[in-house]
C-alpha positions as CSV (number, residue, x, y, z in Angstrom):
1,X,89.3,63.4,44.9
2,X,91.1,62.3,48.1
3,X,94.4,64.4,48.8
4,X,97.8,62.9,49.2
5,X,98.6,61.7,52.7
6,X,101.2,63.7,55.0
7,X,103.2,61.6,57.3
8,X,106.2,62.5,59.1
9,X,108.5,61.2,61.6
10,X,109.7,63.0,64.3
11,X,112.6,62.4,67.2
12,X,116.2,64.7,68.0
13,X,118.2,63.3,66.6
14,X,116.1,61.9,63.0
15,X,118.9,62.9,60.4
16,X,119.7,58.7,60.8
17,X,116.0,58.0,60.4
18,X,115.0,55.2,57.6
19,X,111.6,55.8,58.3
20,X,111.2,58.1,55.3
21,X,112.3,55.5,52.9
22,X,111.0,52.9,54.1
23,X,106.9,54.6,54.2
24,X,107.9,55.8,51.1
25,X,108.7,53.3,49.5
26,X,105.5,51.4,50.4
27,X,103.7,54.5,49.4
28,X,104.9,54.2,45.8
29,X,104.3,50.3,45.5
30,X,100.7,50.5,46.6
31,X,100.0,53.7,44.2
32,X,99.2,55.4,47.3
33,X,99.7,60.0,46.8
34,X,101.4,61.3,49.3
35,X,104.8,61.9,51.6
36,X,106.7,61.2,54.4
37,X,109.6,63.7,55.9
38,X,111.6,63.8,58.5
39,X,111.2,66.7,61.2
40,X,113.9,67.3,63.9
41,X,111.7,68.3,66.9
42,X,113.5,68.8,70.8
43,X,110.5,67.9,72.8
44,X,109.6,71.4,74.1
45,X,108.2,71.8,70.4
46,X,106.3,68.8,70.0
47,X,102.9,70.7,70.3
48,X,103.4,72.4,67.3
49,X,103.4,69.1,65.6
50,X,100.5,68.3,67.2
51,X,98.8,71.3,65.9
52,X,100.1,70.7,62.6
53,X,97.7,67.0,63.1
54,X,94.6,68.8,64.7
55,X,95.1,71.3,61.8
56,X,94.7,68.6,59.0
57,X,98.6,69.6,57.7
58,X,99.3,66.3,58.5
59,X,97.7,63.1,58.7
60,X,100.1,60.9,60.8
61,X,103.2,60.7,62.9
62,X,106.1,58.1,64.5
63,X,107.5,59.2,67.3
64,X,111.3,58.0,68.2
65,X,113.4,59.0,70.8
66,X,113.0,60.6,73.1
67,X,109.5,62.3,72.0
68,X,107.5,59.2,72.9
69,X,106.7,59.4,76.2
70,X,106.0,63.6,75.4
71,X,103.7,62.4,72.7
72,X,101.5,59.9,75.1
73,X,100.7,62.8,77.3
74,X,99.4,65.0,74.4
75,X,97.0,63.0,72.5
76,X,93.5,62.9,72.9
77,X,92.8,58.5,73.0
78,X,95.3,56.0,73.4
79,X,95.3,52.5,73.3
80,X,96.1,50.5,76.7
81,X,98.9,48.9,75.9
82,X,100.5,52.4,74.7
83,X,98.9,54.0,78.4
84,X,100.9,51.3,80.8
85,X,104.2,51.7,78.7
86,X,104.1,55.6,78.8
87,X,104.7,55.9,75.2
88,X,103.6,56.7,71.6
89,X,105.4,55.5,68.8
90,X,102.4,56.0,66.0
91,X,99.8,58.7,65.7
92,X,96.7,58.4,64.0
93,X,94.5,61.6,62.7
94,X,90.7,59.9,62.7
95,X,87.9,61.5,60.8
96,X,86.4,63.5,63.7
97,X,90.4,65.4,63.8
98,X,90.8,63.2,67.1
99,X,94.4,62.0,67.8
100,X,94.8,58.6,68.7
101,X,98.4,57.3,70.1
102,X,99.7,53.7,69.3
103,X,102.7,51.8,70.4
104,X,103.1,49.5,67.3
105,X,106.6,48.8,69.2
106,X,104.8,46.6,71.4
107,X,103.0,44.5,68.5
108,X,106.1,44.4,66.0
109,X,108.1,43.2,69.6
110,X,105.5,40.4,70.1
111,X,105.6,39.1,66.5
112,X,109.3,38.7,66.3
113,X,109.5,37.3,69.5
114,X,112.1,34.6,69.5
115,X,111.2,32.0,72.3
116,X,108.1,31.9,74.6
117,X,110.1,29.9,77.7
118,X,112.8,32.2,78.2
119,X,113.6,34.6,80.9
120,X,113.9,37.7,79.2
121,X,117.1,40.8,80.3
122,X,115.5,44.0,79.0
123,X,118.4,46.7,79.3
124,X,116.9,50.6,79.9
125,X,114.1,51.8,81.4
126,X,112.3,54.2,78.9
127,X,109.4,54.3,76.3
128,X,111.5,51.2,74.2
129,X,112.1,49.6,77.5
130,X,108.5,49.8,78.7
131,X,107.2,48.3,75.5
132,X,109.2,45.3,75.5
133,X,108.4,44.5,79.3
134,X,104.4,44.3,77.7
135,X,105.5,41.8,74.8
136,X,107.5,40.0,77.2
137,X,104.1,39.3,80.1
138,X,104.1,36.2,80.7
139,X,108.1,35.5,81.5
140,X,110.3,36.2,84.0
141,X,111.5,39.9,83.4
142,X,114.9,41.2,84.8
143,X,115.5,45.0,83.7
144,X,118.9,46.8,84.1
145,X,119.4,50.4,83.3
146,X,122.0,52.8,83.9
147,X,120.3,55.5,86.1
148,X,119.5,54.8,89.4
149,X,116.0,54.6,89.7
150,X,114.9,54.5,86.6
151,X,113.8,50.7,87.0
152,X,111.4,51.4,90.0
153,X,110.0,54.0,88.4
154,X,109.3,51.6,85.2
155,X,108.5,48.9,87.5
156,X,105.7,50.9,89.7
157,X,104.4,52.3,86.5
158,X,104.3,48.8,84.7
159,X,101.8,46.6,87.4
160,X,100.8,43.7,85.3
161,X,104.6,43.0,84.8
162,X,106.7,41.3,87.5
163,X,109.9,42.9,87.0
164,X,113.2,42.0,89.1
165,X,115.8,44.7,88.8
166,X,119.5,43.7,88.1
167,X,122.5,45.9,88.3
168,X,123.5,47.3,84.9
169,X,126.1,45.0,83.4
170,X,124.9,42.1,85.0
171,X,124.0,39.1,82.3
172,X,121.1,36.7,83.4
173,X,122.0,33.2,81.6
174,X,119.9,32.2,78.7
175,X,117.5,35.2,78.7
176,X,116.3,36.6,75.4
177,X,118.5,40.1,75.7
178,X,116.2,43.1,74.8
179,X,118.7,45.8,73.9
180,X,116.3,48.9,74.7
181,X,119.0,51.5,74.7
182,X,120.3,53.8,71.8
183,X,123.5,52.2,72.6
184,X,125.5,50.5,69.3
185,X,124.1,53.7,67.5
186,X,127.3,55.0,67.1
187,X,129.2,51.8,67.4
188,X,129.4,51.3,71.4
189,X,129.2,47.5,72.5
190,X,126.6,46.3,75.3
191,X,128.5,45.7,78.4
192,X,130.9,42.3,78.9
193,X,129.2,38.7,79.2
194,X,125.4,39.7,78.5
195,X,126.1,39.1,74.9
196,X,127.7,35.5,75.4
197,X,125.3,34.0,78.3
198,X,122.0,35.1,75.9
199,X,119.9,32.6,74.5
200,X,118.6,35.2,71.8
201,X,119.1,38.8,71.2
202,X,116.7,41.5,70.3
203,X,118.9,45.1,69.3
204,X,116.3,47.9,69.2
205,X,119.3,50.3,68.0
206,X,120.4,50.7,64.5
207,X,123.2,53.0,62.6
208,X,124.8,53.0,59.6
209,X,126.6,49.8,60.2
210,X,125.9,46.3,62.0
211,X,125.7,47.0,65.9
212,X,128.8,45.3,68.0
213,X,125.9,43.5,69.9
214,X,124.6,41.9,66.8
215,X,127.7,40.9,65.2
216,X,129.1,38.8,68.5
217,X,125.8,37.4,68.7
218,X,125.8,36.3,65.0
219,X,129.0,34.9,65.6
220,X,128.4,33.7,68.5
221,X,125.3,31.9,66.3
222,X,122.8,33.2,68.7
223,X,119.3,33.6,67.4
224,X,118.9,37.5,66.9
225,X,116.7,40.1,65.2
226,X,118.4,43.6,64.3
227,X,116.8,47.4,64.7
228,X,116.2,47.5,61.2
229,X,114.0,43.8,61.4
230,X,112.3,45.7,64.1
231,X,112.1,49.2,62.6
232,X,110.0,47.6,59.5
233,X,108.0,45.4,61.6
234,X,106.9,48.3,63.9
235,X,106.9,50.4,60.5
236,X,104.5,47.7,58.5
237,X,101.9,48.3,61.9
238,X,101.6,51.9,61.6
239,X,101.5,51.6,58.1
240,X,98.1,49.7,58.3
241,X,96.9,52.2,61.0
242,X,97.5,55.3,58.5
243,X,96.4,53.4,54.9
244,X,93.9,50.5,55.7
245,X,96.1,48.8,53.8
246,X,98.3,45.5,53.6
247,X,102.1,47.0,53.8
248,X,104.4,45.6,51.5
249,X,106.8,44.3,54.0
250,X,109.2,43.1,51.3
251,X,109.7,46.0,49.5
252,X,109.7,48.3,53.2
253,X,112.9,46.0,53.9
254,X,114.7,46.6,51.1
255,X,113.8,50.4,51.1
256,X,115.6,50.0,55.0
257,X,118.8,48.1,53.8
258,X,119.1,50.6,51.2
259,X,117.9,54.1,51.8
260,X,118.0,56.6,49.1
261,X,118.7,59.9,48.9
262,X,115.5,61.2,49.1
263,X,115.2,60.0,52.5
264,X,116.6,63.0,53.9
265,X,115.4,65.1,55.9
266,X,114.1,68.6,53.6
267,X,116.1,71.6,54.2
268,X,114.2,74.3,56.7
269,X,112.0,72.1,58.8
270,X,111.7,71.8,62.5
């Protein structure tokens, strides 16, 4: 008899995390045993989390901010797309007790992509920031983040994109906006104009309520996809990488619009 699956999320902070509702809820439609917590983890005790997978105590992980770029550097096989961008969203326990790191940021980003013409304004220069330079090859890519730096870093470590740096708060005129920051988490707008001169928007953040960002975009009827469009479609990828299954995207969205209570994160953990 094959034992229930143990999947977990991890990040600091996670209490805001859907994640658990949504895998669980997908879970329970296919008639698939097993759970999905939340663990806080600061990123000095991500190890024991990988122990935990090497151990067999758990079978598969997300990582969210700002654990992903910790979690690319401690698993034993990554894929290439997750090796350029410096970051590890998913992890994967394979039969041989192997940990494999995935960035199903970077597929769920290429699926939803709104325009294929487009000059694209990522703004950030992290794990999120990286992935959505690799869905966006192809275009012209301007990046603006807030620490100085931080975009040659991204830009040196990202070859096979051609990224022009812009200072942060500058808008680019009908680029696709890649908000790749936590900002609108806790209800802080993007900066002035970048908003209003996009020709779509793409908000990686989410929080209790609509972000400022997408609510002047919507408004502003600009094509746009939210964090919790996003944090299903990366969600339905790792998903298939745990189960072998087909997720049931449907039900995942509504688990994500409407999180219940047992979503929360179980007294005691890390």
């Amino acid at each position: 008899m094959t034992r229930p699956l143990r999947l977990a999320v991890i990040g600091d902070p996670i209490s805001h995390s859907r994640s658990p509702a949504i895998h669980t809820a997908a879970l329970d439609a296919l008639g698939i045993e097993g759970t999905y917590i939340a663990r806080r983890v600061p990123s000095h005790e991500v190890e024991s989390v990988i122990e935990d997978l090497r151990a067999g105590r758990l079978d598969g992980v997300n990582v969210t901010m700002p654990l992903k770029g910790v979690a690319a550097a401690l698993v034993d096989e990554i894929t290439e797309e997750a090796r350029l961008s410096g970051s590890v969203n998913t992890i994967v326990r394979l039969p041989d007790g192997r940990l494999k790191g995935y960035s199903t940021d970077i597929t769920a980003l290429q699926r939803l992509w709104p325009s294929d013409s487009d000059p694209v304004l990522i703004l950030g220069a992290g794990g999120a920031a990286a992935a959505a330079c690799l869905a966006a090859r192809g275009r012209t890519v301007y990046v603006s983040a807030r620490r100085a730096g931080t975009v040659a870093a991204l830009a040196d470590r990202l070859q096979s994109v051609e990224i022009v740096e812009v200072p942060w708060g500058a808008a680019v005129v009908e680029a696709v906006v890649v908000n790749a920051t936590p900002l609108g988490m806790a209800g802080e707008p993007l900066p002035d104009r970048i908003v209003p001169l996009a020709s779509a928007l793409i908000d990686l953040a989410y929080g209790p309520d609509v972000t400022p960002a997408v609510s002047e975009a919507r408004a502003a009827g600009i094509p746009t996809v939210d964090g919790i469009e996003f944090l299903v479609a990366q969600a339905a990828d790792s998903f298939r990488l745990w189960t072998g299954r087909e997720p049931p995207t449907e039900v995942m969205m509504e688990a994500a619009l409407n999180p219940s209570s047992r979503a929360a994160e179980p007294p005691n953990q890390h």
